[in-house]
N, C-alpha and C positions, 0 to 999 in steps of 0.2 A: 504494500500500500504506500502510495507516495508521502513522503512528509517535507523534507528540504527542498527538493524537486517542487515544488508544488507553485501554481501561477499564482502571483496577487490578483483576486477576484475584483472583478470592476464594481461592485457597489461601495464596498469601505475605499476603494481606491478612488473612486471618484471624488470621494467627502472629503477625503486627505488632499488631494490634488488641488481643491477649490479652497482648503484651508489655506493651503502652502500660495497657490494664487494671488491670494489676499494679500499674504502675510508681506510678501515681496513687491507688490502693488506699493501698500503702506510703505514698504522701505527699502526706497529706492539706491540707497548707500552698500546697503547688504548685496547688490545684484551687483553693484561695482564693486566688489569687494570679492566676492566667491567669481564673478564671472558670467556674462549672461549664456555664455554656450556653455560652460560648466552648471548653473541653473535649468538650462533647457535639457539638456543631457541626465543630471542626477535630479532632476526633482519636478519637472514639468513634463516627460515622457510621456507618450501617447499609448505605447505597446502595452500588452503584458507582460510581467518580466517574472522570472524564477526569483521568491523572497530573498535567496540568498546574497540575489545578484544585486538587491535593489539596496542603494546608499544608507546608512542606520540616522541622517540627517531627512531624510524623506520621511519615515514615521517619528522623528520626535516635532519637525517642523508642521506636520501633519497633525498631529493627537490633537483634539478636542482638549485636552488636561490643560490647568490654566497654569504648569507649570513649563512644561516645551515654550510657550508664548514665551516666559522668562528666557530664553536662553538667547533670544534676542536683543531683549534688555542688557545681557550680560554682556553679549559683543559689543553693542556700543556703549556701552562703559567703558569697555575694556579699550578698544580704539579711542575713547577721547581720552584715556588717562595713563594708555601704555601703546601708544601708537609706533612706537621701534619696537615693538615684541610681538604686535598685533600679528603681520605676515606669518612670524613662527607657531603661534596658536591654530588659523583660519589651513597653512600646510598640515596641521595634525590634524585636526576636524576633517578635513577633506580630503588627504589621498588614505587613509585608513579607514578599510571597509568593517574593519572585527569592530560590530556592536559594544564587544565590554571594552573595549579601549576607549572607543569615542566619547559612551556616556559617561566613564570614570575621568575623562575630561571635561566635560563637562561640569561635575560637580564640584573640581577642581578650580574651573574658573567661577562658578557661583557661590565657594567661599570664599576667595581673593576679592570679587565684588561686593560681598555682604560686609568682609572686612574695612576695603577703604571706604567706604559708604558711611559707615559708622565711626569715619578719624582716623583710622591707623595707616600710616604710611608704609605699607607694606611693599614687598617686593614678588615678582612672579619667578618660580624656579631660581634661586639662588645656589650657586656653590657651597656645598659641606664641607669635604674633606676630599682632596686628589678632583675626579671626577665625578663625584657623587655629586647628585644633587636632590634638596628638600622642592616640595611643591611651593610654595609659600615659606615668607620671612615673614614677619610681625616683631616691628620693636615696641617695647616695653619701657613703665620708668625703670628710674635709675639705669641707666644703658644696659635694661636686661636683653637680652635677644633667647625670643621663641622660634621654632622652626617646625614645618606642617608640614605631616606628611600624608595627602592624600589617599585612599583606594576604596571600592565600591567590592561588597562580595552579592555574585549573583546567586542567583538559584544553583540545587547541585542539578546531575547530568538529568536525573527522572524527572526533574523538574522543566527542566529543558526540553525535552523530549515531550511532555503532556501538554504545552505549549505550542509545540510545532503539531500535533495532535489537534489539539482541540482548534488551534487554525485549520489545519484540514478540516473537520469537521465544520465551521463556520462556514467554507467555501461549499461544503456538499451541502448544506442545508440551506443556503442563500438559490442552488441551484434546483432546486427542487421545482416542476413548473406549475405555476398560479400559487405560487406561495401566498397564505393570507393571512398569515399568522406571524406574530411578535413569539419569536421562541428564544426565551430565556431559562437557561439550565445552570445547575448550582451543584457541581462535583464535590463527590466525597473522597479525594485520595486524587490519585495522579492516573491521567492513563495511559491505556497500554494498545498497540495494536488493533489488539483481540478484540477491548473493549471497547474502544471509537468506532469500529467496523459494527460491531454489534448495534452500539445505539444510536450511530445510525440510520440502521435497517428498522432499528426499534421506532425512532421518530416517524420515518416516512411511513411504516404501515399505522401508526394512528392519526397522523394527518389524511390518509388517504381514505380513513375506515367513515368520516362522518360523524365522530361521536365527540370532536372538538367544540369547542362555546359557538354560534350563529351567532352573535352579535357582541359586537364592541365593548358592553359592559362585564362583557362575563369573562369568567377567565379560571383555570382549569391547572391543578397541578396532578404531575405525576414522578412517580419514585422507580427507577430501573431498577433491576436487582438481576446481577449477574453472576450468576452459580453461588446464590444465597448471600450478595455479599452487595450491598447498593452501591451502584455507580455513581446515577446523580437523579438529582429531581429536578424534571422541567416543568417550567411555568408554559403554558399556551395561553396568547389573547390575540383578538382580531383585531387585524391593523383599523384602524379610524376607514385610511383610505386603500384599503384592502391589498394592499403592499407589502408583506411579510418579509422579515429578516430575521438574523439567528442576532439574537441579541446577552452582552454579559461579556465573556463567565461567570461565575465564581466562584471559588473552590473551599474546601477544609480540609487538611492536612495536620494529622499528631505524629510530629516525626521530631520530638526534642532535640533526642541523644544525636542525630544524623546532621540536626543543623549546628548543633553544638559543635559536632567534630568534623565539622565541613570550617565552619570560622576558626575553627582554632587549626586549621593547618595553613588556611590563608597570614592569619596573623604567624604562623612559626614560618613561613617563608618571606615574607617584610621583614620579620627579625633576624634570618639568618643572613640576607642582603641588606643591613642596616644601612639604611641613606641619611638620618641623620645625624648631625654633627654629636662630638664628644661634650662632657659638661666643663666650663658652667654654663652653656648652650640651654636652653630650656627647648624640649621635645613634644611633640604631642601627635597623635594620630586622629585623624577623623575619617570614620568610618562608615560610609554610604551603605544599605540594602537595599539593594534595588530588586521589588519586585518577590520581595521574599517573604516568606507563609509565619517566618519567627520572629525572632525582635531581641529586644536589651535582656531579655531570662536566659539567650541562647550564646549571645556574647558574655554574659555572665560564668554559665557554665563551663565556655569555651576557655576563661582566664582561671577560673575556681578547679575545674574538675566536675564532675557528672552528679549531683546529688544523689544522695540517698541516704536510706532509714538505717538505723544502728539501734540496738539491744545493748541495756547497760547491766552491769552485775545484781543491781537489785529488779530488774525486768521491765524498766522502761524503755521506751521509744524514745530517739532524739535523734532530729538530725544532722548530718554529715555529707563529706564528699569523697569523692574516689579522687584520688593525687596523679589525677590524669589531664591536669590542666596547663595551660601553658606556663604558669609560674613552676610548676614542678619538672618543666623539661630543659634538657639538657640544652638545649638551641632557645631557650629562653630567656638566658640570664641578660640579653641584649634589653626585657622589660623596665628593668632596673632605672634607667635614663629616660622612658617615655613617662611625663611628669602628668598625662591627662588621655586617657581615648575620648572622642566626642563620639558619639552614635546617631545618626539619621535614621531614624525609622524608616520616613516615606519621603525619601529626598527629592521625587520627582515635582511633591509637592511644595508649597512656598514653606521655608523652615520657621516651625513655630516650638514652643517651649514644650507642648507635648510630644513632640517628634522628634527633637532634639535631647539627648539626656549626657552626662557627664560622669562618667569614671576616674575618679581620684588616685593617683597612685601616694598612698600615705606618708611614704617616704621621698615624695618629690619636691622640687621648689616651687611649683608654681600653686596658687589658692585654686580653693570653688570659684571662690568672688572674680579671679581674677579671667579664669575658663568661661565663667559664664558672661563674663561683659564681651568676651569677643564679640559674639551674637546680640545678645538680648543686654537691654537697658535694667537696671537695674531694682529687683520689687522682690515683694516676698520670698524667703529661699526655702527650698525646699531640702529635705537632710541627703546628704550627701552620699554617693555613693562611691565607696572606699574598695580598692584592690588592695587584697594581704594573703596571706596564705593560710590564713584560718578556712 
């Protein structure tokens, strides 16, 4: 069954293309800037194109999300206030095709923007040590200097794969003919093959059986269950103007210990390629998830060790961790110097104080107070959270 292979369908391709339309209408700077046969080529395309082949600045510049809009914001920021650096940003963005390269640049340049915005005179990619280099500088009082080290962890491979799935599926179900129906489905778990082909065939025989809602108000859910084990529940409603699409996803996923130990190999490979500078240097990491089912319980685990229950001598319950985490590993002890991790929940979104959270390294130089003014102005604090090896 194809998945990578697979064409970008002209109905979401259209609404992205008239987004993207827009967007370059409005800013006529950005067209001199990327290039209008480089625009007309990667982002105005008439064909159909294999997903893989198409530019990963085509669907951010495209999304509907009121966060892609910002990344236009960011360039010209970035052009009015680092315009000798600009070219070497706009050649990264643009002749790299791999999706997690370009959006961990991205969020790279929309905290360098969020920074000078907010007063700090900061620098883009500075030299460390030899030829290393930090994403960002940030100076500090008293001539402290902090140094940023950007990275985004994406989804793991299943995750990935349920993805390029369940876009197949969108494309089979948009092709359905006289579709009339708004089909919106809500996965439990990641799929597989087996399973996309399956529901499918499951979809199109109750759209075709007549037993879906007749009219616009009604609306009808159902639960797959595939060898006793539910796939997803779709929603069925009739389109207003009887124009059906596959509409959604959205999934649910219990997979802690996997996301745990998917971030904590990402973070043991940042540390074992340490880019930033020695102390008295002040370090920090900020950490993007893009797109992903966990959050700050899984980076927690990831630095902790895996929770669990412990039995004590007189028969209580308390608990504990497994000393599988990254402070307990051998290619770890580089943690030591990283004085703060920041976490992005949902970076795609505008960064707000829910999304945004702060890991203390207890024995670092830098404050809560001082981590959190990067970002956010300053109001209520909330209790900190502390990396130790407890």
């Amino acid at each position: 069954m194809p998945r990578t292979k697979e064409v970008y369908d002209g109905r979401t391709w259209t609404a992205q293309q008239e987004r993207i339309a827009q967007a370059l209408a409005e800013n006529h700077w950005l067209v001199e800037q990327l290039g209008k046969e480089w625009c007309e080529r990667e982002l105005l395309f008439k064909e159909r194109r294999i997903i893989g082949e198409v530019h990963p600045l085509f669907f951010r510049l495209g999304s509907s999300l009121s966060g892609d809009r910002r990344l236009i914001r960011d360039l010209r920021f970035f052009l009015d206030h680092m315009a000798s650096r600009f070219p070497g940003l706009l050649r990264k963005l643009m002749a790299d095709r791999d999706r997690q390269y370009t959006v961990s640049t991205m969020y790279q340049l929309h905290a360098f923007c969020v920074l000078r915005q907010r007063g700090f005179q900061c620098d883009w990619e500075p030299r460390t040590v030899g030829d290393r280099r930090a994403d960002v500088y940030v100076p500090l009082t008293g001539d402290r200097q902090l140094f940023i080290e950007a990275f985004t962890v994406f989804p793991m491979q299943d995750d990935r794969v349920h993805d390029e799935l369940s876009n197949w599926l969108r494309i089979q179900v948009n092709a359905i003919p006289d579709l009339a129906y708004m089909v919106s489905p809500w996965f439990q778990g990641c799929l597989t093959q087996e399973k996309a082909k399956w529901l499918l065939e499951a979809i199109r025989r109750d759209i075709a059986s007549g037993e879906l809602p007749r009219a616009p108000i009604e609306r009808i859910e159902k639960t797959y269950t595939f060898d006793g084990i539910p796939v997803a529940t779709v929603k069925y409603e009739l389109s207003d103007d009887g124009k059906g699409f596959f509409a959604g996803p959205g999934q649910e996923v219990v997979r802690q210990g996997e996301n745990a130990a998917h971030i904590k190999n990402k973070l043991l490979d940042k540390l074992e390629k340490f880019q930033l500078p020695p102390r008295p240097a002040l370090s920090c990491y900020l950490m993007c998830l893009e797109n992903y089912w966990g959050g700050l319980i899984d980076v927690v685990d990831a630095l902790k060790g895996n929770p669990k229950m412990a039995i004590t001598r007189d028969g209580r319950f308390r608990d504990t961790r497994d000393p599988n985490g990254v402070i307990h590993h051998k290619k770890g002890w580089n943690l030591s110097e990283v004085d703060c991790i920041i976490v992005v929940e949902r970076p795609s979104n505008e960064w707000t104080r829910d999304d945004v959270k702060f890991l203390m390294n207890e024995q670092g130089l830098l404050s809560r107070d001082e981590a959190e003014s990067l970002f956010f102005d300053p109001q209520e604090k909330k209790p900190p959270l502390v990396l130790s090896r407890k």
